[in-house]
N, C-alpha and C positions, 0 to 999 in steps of 0.2 A: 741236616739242615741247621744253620747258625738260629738259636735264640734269641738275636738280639732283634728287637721290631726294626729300630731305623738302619738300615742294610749301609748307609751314611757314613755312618758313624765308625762301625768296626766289620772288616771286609775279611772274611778269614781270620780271625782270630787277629787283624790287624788293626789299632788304634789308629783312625787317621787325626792329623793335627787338628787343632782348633778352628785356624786358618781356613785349611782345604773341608775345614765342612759350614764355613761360612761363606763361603764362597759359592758352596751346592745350593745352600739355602736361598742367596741371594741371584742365582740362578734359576731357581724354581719362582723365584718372585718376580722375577723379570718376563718368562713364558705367562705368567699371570696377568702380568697385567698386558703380555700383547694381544694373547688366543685368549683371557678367560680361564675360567674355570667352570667345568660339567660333574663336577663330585655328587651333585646332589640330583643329576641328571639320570633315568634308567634307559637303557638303552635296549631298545629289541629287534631280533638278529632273524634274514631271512635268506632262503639257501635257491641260487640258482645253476646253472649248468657253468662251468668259466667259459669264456671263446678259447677256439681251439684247441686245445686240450682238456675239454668239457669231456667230448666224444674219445679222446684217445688215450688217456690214461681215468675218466671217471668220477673229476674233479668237480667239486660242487663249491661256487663261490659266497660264501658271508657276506651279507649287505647289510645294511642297517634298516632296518624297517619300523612301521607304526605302529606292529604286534608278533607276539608270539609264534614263528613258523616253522621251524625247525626241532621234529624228533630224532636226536640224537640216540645212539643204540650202544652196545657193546662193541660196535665193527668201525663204530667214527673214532676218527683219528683226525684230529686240529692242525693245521700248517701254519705257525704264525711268522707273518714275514714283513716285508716291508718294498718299497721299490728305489731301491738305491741305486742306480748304474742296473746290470741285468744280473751279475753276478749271486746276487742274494734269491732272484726268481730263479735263477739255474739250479742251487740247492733246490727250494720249494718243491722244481719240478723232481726231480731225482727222488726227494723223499715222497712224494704222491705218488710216483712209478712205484717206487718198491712198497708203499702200503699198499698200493692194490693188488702190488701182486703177491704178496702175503696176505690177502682174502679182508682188508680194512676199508672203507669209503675215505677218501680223504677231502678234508672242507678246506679251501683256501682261504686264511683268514689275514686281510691284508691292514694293517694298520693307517698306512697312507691313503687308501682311496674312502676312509672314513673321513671326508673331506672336513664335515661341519663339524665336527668332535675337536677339540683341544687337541687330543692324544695326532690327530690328522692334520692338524694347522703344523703342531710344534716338528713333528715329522717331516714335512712337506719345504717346512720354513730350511731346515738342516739339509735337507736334499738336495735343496738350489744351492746351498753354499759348497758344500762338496762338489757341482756338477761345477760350478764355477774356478771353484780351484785345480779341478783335472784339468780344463781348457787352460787354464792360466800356465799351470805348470808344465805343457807342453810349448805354449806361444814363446814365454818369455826363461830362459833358462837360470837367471838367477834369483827368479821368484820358487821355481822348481828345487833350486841348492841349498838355497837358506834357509824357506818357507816350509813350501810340499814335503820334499822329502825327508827332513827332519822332523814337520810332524804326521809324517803316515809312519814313521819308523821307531819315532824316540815318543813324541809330543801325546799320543793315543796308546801307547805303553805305560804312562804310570799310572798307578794306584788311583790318584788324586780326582786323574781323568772320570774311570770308575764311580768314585764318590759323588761329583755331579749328576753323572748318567741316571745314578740310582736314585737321587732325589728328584730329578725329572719325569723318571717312570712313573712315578705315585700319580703324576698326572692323566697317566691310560690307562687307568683301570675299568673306567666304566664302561667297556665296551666291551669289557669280558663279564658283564653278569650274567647274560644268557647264559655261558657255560657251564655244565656241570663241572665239579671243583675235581674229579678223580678222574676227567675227561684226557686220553691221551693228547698231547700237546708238545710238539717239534716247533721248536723256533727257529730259523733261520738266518736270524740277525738278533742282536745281545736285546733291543729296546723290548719285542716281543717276549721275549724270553723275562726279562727285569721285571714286566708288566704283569707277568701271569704271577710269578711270585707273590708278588704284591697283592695281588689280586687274590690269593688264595689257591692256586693249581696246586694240584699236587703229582703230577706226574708229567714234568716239564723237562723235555731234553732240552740244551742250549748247544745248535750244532753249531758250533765253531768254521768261519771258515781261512783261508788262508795258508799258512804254513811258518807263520812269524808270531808268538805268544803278544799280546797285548791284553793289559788291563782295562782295555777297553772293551773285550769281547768277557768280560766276567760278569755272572748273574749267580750269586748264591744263594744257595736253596734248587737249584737245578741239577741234571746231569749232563756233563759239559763234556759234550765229545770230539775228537780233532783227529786229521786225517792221517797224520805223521806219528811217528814216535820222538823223534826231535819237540815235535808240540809239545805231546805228551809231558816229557820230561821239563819244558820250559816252563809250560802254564803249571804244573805239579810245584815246580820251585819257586814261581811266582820270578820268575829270571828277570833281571834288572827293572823293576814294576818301581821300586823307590830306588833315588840314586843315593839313601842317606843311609842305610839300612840292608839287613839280610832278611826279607821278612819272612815269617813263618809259613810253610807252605801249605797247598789244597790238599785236605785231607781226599784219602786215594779214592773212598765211595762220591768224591765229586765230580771226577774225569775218567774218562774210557778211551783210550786209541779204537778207533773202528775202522779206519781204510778212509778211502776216496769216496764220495758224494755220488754215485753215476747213479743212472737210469735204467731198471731192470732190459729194458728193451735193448739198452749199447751192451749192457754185460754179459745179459744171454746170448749175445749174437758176435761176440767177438772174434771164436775161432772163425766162425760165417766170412766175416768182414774181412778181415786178415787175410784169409787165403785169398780172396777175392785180390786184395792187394799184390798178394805173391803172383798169382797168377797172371796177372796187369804187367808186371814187370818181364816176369817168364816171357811174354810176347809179344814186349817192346811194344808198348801202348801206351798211350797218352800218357804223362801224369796229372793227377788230379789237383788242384791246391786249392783251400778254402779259407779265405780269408774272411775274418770275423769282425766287425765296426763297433769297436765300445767307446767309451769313453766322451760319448757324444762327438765324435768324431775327433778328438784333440790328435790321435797322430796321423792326420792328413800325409802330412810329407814323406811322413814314411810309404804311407801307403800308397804314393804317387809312383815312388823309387820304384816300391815290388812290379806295379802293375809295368812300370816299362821293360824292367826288368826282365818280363815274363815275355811282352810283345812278340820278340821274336821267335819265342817256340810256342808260342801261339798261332801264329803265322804257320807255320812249318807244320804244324797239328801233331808238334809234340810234347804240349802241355794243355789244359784244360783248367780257369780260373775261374770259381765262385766267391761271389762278393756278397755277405751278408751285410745289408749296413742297419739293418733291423729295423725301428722305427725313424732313422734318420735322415729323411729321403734328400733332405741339403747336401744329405755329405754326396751323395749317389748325383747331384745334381752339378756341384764343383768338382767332384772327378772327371765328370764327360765334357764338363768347361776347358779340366786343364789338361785334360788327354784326347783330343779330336781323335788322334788316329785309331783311337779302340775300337771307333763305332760301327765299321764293318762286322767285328766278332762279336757284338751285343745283343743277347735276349734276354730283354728283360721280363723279371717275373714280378710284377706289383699288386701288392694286395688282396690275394686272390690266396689263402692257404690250402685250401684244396689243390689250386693247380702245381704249389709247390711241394704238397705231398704228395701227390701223380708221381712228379717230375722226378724227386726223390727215389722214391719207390723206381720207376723205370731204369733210373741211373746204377742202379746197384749191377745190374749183369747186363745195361743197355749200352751203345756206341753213343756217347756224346764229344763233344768240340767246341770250343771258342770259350766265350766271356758268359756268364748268365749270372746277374745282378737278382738280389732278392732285396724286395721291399714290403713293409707290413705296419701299419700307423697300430694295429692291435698290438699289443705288448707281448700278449702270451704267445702269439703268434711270431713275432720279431726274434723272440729269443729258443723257443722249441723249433725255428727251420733249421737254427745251427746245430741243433740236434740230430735230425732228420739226415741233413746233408753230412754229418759228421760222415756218418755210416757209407757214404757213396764216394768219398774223398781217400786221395792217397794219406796228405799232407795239411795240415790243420797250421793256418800261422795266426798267432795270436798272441796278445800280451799276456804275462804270466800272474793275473786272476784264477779264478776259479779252474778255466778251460783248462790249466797247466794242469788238472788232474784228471783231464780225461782221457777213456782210452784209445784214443787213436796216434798216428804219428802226429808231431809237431815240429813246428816252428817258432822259436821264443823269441815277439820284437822286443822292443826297449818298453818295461814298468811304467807306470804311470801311477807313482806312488811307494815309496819305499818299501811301506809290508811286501809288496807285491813280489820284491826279491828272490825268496826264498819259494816261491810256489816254480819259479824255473831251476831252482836249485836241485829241488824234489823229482821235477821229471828228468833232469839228468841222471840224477843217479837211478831213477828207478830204469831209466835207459828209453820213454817213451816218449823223452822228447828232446831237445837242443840246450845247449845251455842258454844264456839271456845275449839276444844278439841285440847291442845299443844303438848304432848308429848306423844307419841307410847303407853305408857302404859295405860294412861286417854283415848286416841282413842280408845282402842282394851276395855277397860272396858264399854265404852257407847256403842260401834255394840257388845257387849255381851249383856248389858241390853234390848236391839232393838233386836235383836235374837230372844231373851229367854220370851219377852213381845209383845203382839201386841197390848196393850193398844199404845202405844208409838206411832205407823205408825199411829193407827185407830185417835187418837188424832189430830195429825196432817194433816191428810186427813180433819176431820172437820174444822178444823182453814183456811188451803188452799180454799173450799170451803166458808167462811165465808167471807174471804179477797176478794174473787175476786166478790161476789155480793156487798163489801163493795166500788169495783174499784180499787183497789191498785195495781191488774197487768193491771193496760188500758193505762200505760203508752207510749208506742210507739203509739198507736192510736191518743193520745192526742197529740204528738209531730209530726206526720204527718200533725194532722188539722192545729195546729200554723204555721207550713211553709207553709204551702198554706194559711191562710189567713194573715200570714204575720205581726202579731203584738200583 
């Protein structure tokens, strides 16, 4: 861990200019005077079940309360997260699966739904602007060319970025003094992670996610783990962080390659699932595809294309489409506006998590057909059906976020955000998924070739299976054990 206090100032052993840390300063000044300041505030923390994945992986949610409620033990283990898009809850969940299933309690600790707290305002504030700008960068394309994509790809990669971030953290601290300071603690997103630092943790993984290094995602004093070894070696070199300079790199006790993020429940059960797959194919059945709704809906259009796309062997009852659109029931509501003709093949499953873990559950060795829409205003619930249903699907289509690292087949649409690049990069070569398919027409021509071939799935089923005896998804396992031993 760096000995200098203001983390500002010098980032790895990196001086940042005068400039770029007057800038952080007058940044933290500005969060002041919109949310306030609670520095002198104490804050006490109480533990309930979370919804739906309370019961199913064992997850106890952190709330802020009047008093002291929570006995923390040797077996808790801290989840700190945030809710950005779902991606960052998809890690959370992964690492809460593989704590428990390494014998730890795991506590959801979410920094945004600490609503009245600064650290919750300043979070919540930043969420809307990103949510904002993935719509934007889908509606309008040269807001997406010159804006979006150069700052999810370049503009969140330098150093300087960094240096704000970390003067902003100083302002979440109070919402970790319940915690014991040698308390295992998995961050999910860099703020959480910046925050514990600051805060005093001392045994703080910072799980990395993505597959594109950005100085954006650095918190030092942590241990910083990434899915890839491409990462690895970026965030190691600190790769184009300043465009002025070579700068000196993360010394190697600060980063670990651990694998993929998955959930003890998809990893155990691959070979299961897989053959399941093969066997689907073997006798000419349905195929499966599950299409996944993030971004707050921003690629509508595309996903208008796929769905027609599919109609016809739909029809013929020789495909089967699951639409997750998570908590977004607008988008579920302008699909069936602009596609009338679905509505004969539509059951929809609203609200109801139970019924869509039945459903799930059934579907694995049950005959199903047509359309079955999933809707969930719960969060945790929105984003663990794609989980659930991953497992009953041939073919997973999704942008290449997070999901890009999971183990089933895939379908890669067009990023929404330049990091996102390289997380389709990743399942090609690891062979478990497509490469980035951009535009409506290149989509709907690759789930034609996957259709119309089951060499395709059958391929990729092998490659999945090969990966994970290789270890590539035992990444949240591996970032569990570093926080508990701590170094």
């Amino acid at each position: 861990m760096s000995m200098n206090t203001d983390k500002s100032k010098v980032i790895f052993g990196n001086k940042m200019s005068a400039s770029a840390y007057r800038k952080a300063v007058r940044g933290k000044a500005r969060f002041v005077r919109k949310y306030g300041s609670d520095a002198d505030r104490v804050y006490h923390l109480s533990a309930a079940p979370a919804p739906a994945i309370g019961d199913m992986l064992g997850v106890q949610a952190l709330n802020i309360s009047a008093k002291t409620g929570v006995q923390f033990d040797d077996k808790s283990l801290i989840i700190g997260n945030i809710r950005m898009g779902f991606g960052h809850y998809r890690i959370s969940m992964a690492i809460a699966s593989a704590a428990r299933a390494l014998g730890y309690d795991p506590y959801w600790f979410d920094l945004c739904s600490f609503s009245d707290t600064t650290c919750g305002k300043i979070i919540s504030g930043q969420n809307e602007l990103y949510s904002l700008g993935s719509r934007l960068s889908q509606m309008f394309p040269p807001f997406n060319k010159f804006i979006w994509e150069p700052l999810n790809s370049e503009g969140f990669r330098q150093l300087s970025y960094n240096c704000s971030d970390q003067k902003a953290a100083e302002l979440m601290t109070p919402v970790f003094r319940d915690l014991p300071k040698d308390i295992p603690f998995v961050a999910t997103h860099v703020w959480p992670s910046q925050a514990a630092i600051h805060a005093g943790l001392t045994h703080v993984v910072n799980a990395v996610p993505d597959n594109w290094p950005m100085a954006l995602h650095l918190s030092e004093g942590a241990i910083h783990t990434v899915q890839t070894p491409s990462a690895y070696l970026g965030y190691r070199a600190l790769r184009g962080m300043d465009k002025k300079r070579i700068l000196k790199p993360m010394p190697e006790s600060s980063i670990v390659y651990t694998g993929h993020y998955i959930d003890h429940e998809l990893v155990s059960n691959i070979e299961a699932d897989c053959a399941r797959r093969t066997e689907r194919l073997k006798q000419g059945k349905a195929k499966r595809w599950l299409m996944s709704v993030g971004g707050a809906g921003a690629q509508r259009k595309i996903f208008v294309s796929i769905i027609r796309k599919l109609l016809p062997e739909i029809k013929k009852g020789e495909a089967v489409l699951f639409i997750n659109v998570g908590d977004h029931r607008e988008v579920w509501e302008q699909l069936k506006e602009i596609l009338p003709q679905m509505k004969e093949f539509v059951t929809e499953h609203m609200n109801d998590f139970a019924e869509t873990s039945a459903f799930a559950e059934t579907a694995l060795d049950g005959e199903i057909s047509g359309i079955h829409a999933f809707f969930h205003d719960d969060i945790f619930a929105a984003v663990y059906s794609t989980n659930l249903l991953m497992r009953c699907t041939d073919v997973l289509i999704t942008k290449p976020s997070e999901l890009a690292f999971y183990p089933v087949p895939k379908l890669m649409i067009k990023r929404v955000g330049g990091h996102e690049a390289w997380g389709a990069v990743r399942a090609s070569e690891v062979g478990d998924g497509t490469y980035e398919c951009t535009s409506p027409a290149e989509i709907c021509g690759m789930l034609s070739l996957i259709q119309h071939n089951g060499d395709i799935i059958g391929k990729m089923c092998e490659n999945i299976i090969t990966a994970k005896n290789a270890g590539i998804y035992d990444g949240a396992y591996k970032a569990v054990r570093l926080a508990v031993i701590g170094k």
